[in-house]
N, C-alpha and C positions, 0 to 999 in steps of 0.2 A: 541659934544659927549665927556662925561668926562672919560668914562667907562677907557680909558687907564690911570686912576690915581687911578684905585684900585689896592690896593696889590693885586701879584701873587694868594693870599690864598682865593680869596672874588670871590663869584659866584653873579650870577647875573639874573636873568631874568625878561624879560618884557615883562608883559600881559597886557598894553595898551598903546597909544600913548607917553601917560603922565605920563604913572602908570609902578614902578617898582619894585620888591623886591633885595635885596641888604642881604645879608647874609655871614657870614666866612665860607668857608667851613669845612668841607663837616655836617653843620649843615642842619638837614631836618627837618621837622614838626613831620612827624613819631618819629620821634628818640626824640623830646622833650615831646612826650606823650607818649613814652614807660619810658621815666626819670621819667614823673608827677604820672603815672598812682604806676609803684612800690614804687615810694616816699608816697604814699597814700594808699596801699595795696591793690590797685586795680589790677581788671586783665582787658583783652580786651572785657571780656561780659558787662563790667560797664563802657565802654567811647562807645560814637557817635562822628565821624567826619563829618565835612559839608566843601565841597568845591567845587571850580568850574575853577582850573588849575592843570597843570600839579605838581607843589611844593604840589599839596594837597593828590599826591597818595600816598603816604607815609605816609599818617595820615592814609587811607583807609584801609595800612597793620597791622594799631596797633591795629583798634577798629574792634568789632565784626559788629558796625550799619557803614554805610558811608551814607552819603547823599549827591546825587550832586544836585546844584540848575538850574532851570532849562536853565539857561543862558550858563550854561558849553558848554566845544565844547564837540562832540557823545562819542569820545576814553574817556573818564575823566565820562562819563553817564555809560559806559559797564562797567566801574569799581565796580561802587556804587553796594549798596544792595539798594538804594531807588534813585529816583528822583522824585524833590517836584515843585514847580513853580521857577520860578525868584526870582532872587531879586526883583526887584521892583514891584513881585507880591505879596510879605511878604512871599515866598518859602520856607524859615529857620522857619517860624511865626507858619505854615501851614504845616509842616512836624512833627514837635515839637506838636503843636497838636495832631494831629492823634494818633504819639506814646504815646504819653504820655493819648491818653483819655482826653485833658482838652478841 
């Protein structure tokens, strides 16, 4: 376990075996797509978030669309306004579809 060689200021979570996100905090997803969204003069009716951990609820609070895929755990589902298939059923492919009419 290397986790005790981050700085004090770095969060950390791990949503698989092998699989981790590594961030400074207090950086969230939300909070870089409320930067992109006014950088671009957008508001929250014109972003969609897609995700399927808990680092994703935060994008959920910027954008009017959330999408969780169907792989998420149930708490990270109640959040979304949509849930679409898996991933590895092309869930993001097949949600993007629909809204979009293509």
């Amino acid at each position: 376990d290397i986790l005790h060689l981050l700085p004090k200021d770095y969060y950390h979570y791990r949503f698989a075996e092998y699989g981790m996100d590594i961030s400074r905090s207090p950086t969230q997803k939300g909070h870089a797509i409320a930067i992109a969204l006014k950088h671009l003069g957008l508001s929250k009716d014109d972003a969609i978030s897609i995700g399927d951990s808990d680092l994703d609820l935060t994008m959920f609070e910027e954008t009017k669309y959330s999408i969780a895929v169907g792989n998420a755990k149930d708490h990270i589902k109640e959040k979304a306004t949509y849930v679409t298939d898996s991933v590895m059923e092309h869930g993001v492919a097949n949600i993007l579809k629909e809204l979009l009419n293509i």
